[in-house]
C-alpha positions in Angstrom: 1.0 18.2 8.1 2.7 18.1 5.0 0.8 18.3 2.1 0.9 17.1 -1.4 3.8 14.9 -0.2 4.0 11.1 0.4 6.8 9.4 2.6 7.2 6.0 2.0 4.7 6.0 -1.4 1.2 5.8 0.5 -1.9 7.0 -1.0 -3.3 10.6 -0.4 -7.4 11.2 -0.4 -8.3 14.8 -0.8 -11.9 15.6 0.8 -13.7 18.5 -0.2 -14.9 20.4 3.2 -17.1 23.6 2.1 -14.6 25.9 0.4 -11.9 23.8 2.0 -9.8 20.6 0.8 -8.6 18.0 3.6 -5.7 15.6 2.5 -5.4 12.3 4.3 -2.8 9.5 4.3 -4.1 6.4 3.8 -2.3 4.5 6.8 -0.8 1.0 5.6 -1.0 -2.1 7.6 1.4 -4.2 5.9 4.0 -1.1 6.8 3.1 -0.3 10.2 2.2 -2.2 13.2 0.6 0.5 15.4 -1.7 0.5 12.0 -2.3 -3.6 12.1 -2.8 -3.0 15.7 -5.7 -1.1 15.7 -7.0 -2.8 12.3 -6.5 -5.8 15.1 -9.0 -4.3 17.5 -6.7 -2.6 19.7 -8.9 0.2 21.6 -6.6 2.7 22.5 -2.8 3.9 21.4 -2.8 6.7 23.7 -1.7 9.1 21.0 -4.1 12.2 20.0 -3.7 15.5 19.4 -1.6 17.6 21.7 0.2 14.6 22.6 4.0 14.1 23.7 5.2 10.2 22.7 8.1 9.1 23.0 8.5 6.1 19.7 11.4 3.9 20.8 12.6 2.2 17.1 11.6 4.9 15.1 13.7 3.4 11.9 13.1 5.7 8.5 10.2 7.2 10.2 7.0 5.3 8.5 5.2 5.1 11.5 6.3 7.9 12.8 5.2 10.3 9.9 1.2 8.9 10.6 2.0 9.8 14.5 3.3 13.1 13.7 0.2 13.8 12.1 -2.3 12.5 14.7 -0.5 14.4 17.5 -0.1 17.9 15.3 1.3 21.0 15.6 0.3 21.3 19.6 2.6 17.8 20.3 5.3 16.4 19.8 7.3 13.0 18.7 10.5 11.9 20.3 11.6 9.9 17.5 14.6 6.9 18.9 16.4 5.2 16.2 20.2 3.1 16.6 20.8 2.4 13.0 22.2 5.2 11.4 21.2 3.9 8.1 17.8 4.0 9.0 18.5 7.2 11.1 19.6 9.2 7.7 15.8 8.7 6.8 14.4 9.7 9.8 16.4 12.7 9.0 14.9 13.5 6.2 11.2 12.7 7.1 12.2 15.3 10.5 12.9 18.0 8.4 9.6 18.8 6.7 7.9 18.4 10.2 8.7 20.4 13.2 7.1 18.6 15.8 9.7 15.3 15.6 12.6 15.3 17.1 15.1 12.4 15.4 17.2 10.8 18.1 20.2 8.5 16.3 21.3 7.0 19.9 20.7 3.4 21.5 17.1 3.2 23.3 19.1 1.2 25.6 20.9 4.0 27.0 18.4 6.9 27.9 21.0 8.9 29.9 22.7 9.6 26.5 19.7 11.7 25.3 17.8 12.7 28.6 18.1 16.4 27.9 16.9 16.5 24.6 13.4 14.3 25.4 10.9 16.1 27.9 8.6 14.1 30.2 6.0 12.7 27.7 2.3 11.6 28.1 2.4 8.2 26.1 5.7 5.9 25.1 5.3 3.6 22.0 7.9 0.8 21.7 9.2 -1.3 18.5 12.5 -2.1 18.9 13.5 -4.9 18.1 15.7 -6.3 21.2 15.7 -9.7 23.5 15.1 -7.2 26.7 12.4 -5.1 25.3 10.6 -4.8 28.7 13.4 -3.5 30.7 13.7 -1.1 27.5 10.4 0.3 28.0 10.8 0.5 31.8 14.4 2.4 31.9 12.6 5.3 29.4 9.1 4.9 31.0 11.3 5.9 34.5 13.2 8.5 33.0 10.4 10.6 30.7 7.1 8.5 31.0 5.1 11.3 33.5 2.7 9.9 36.3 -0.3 8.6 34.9 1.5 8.2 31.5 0.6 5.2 28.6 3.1 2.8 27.4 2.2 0.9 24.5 5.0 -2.2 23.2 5.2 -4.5 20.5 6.7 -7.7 21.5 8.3 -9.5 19.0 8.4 -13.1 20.1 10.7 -14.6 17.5 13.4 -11.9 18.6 13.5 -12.9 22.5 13.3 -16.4 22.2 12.7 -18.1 18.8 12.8 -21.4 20.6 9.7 -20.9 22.5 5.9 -20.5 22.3 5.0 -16.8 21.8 2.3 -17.5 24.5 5.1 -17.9 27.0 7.5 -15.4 25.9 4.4 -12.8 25.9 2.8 -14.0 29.3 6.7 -13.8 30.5 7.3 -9.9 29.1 3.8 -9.3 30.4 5.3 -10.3 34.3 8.4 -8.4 33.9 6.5 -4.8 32.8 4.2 -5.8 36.3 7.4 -6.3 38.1 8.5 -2.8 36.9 4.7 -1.3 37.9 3.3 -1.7 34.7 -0.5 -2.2 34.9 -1.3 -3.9 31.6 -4.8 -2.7 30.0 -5.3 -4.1 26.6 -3.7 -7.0 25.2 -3.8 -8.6 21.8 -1.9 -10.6 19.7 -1.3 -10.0 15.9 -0.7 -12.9 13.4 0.9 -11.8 10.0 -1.2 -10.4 7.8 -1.7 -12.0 4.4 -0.8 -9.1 1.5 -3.5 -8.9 -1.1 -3.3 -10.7 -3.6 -3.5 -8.6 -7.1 -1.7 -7.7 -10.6 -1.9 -4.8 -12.9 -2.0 -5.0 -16.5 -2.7 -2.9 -19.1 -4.5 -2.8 -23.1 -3.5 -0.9 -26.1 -5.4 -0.1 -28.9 -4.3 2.9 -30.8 -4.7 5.7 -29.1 -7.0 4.0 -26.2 -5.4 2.4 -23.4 -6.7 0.2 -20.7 -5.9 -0.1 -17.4 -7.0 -3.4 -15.6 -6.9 -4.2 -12.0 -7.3 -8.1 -10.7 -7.5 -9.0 -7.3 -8.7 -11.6 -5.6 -12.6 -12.0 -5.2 -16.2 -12.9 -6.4 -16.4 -12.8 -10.4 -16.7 -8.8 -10.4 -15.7 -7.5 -14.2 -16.6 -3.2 -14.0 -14.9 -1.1 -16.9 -15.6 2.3 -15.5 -17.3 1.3 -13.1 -19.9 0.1 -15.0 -20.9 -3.9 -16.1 -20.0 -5.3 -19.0 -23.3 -5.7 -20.1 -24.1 -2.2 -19.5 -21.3 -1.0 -22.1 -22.0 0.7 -25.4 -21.4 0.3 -28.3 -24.4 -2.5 -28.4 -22.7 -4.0 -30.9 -19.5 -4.6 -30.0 -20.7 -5.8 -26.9 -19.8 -9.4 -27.6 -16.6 -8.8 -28.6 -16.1 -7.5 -25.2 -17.1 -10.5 -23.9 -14.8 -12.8 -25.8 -12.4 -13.7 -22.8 -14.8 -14.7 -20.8 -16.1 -17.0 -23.5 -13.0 -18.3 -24.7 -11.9 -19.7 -21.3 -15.2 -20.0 -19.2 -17.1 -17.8 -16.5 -15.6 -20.2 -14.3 -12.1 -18.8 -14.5 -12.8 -15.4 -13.5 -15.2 -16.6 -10.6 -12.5 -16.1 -7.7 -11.1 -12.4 -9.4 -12.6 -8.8 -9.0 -11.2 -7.1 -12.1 -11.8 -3.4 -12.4 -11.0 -1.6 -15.7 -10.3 2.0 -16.2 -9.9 3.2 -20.2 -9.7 6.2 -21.8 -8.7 7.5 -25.1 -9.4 6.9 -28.7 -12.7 6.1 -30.1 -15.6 3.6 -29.2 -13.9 0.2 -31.0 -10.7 1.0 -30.2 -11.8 1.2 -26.4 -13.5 -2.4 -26.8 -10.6 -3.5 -28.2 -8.1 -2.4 -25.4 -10.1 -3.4 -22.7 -10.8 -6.9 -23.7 -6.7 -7.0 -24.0 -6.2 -6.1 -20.8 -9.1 -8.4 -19.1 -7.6 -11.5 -21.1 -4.0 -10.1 -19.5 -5.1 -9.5 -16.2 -6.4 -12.9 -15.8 -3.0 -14.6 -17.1 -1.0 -12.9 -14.9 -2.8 -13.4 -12.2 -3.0 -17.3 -12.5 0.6 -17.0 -12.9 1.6 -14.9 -9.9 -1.1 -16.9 -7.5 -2.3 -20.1 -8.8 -0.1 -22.3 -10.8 1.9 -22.2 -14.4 0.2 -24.8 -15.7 -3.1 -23.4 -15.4 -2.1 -20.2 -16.6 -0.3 -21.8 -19.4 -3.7 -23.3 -20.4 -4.9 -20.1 -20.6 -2.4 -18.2 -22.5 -3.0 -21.1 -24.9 -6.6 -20.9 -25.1 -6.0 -17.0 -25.9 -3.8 -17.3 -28.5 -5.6 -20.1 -30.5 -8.2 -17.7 -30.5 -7.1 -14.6 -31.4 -3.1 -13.5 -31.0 -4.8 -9.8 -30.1 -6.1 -10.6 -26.5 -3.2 -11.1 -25.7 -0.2 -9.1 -27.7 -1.0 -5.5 -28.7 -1.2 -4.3 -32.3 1.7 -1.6 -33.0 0.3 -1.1 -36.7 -0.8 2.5 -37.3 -2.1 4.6 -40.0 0.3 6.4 -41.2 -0.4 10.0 -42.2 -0.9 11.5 -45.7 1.6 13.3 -47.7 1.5 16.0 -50.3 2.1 15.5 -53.7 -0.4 12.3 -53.6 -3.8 11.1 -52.5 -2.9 9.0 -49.2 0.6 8.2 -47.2 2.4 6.8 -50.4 0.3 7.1 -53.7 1.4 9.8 -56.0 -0.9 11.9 -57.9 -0.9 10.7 -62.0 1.8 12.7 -64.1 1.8 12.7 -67.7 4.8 13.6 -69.8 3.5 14.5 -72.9 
């Protein structure tokens, strides 16, 4: 609903449609666990356009944001937070989107803001609470309309860390029947592993590279095109040089995709082997161990100081009264 605008630093992919352009938010996982629920498999979230939910633990409005925009300007998000910390962001996220309504009061209480929150097709719960089914059940009784769609996240470790998340599920699971709940879909989500990548960049001059390293398959692109494909011919092989230094092997388990741009041909070479010998170090240091990445900083440097440390030298620019940047033009007193 907003565009041009980002809310907790997500990407933004603009589509051209005909003679219109679409922005979308790129909806992070790691950040949001409606998002790792349906990554998860989860069928159905109940929320679509023209909706009205009701988000119990709204906090600085992440999810909330992505919801805002799924139900748009025909629904409506009740948005529930305690912490008034987290509530001051909610705030702000409210006021470039009409259709959320923040709510800084205890989800525990839903008398304290029953006549600000209509009766609402779908309830989405994230609070983090030991009593998160009776939660759900005191707002699903108050607002959740007949036929209505609850959706919770239980959080084992905060009901009872003691115990086996099978049995503190299968126990939450009893109490929403008890409350005449009719569970639909169930899944359970493990924690995600982050991806594991570094950023690094080449100087040469005026050309600058950009590498990305992430974990993967031995995949080396510098503008989206292989090394081997890269002009000029001739320089080709200095291109190479990491790679040769230190071994194909190292860079079998990385993807590393290069961007350059600026300055000329050899300067280009120059900046992105730079940044494929530093992208390569600093991932070995960040994921594998120091000493292999001390082997290879080694390997770099005995080699040439270059792959690895940027050159700052420049020419510098001619002056009058002379032939270049210092020499003086011949003068004859007599």
């Amino acid at each position: 609903m907003v565009v041009g605008e980002s809310v907790y630093g997500e990407k933004r992919v603009s589509v051209e449609d005909g003679t219109e352009k679409i922005e979308y938010r790129v909806w992070n996982p790691f950040r949001s666990k409606l998002a790792a629920a349906m990554m998860a498999g989860l069928e159905n979230v109940h929320i679509k356009p023209g909706t009205k939910l009701l988000y119990l633990g709204a906090a600085s409005g992440t999810t909330v944001s992505h919801c805002s925009d799924i139900v748009g300007s025909e629904g409506i998000v009740y948005a529930v937070e305690f912490s008034h910390r987290s509530g001051r962001d909610l705030l702000n996220v409210a006021k470039k989107r009409p259709n959320i309504v923040p709510i800084v009061e205890d989800a525990r209480h839903p008398h304290k803001y029953r006549m600000l929150v209509g009766m609402v097709d779908t309830i989405f719960s994230d609070v983090a609470q030991p009593d998160q089914a009776r939660i759900v059940a005191l707002n699903a009784h108050n607002f959740l309309k007949n036929g209505g769609h609850a959706v919770i996240s239980i959080k084992a470790n905060c009901i009872d860390s003691t115990a086996e998340p099978e049995a503190v599920f299968a126990g939450e699971v009893n109490k929403l029947k008890e409350e005449k709940f009719k569970p639909r879909e169930q899944g359970v989500m493990t924690r995600q592993e982050p991806i594991q990548a570094v950023q690094t960049f080449g100087r040469k001059k005026t050309a600058t590279a950009i590498a990305h390293c992430k974990k993967g398959r031995g995949l080396v692109k510098v503008n989206g095109r292989p090394l081997e494909h890269l002009e000029p011919q001739i320089l080709r092989m200095k291109l190479q040089e990491p790679l040769l230094v230190v071994g194909k092997e190292r860079f079998q388990d990385v993807d590393i995709r290069i961007r350059v741009s600026g300055g000329g041909h050899v300067a280009q070479i120059y900046a992105v082997r730079q940044a494929l010998a530093k992208a390569l170090v600093a991932y070995y240091h960040k994921y594998v161990d120091e000493q292999s990445k001390k082997e290879l900083k080694d390997q770099f440097f005995a080699y040439d100081k270059s792959l690895l440390v940027a050159d700052p030298r420049r020419t510098e620019a001619k002056k009058f009264g002379g032939p270049g940047a210092r020499a003086r033009y011949q003068k004859s007193y007599r």
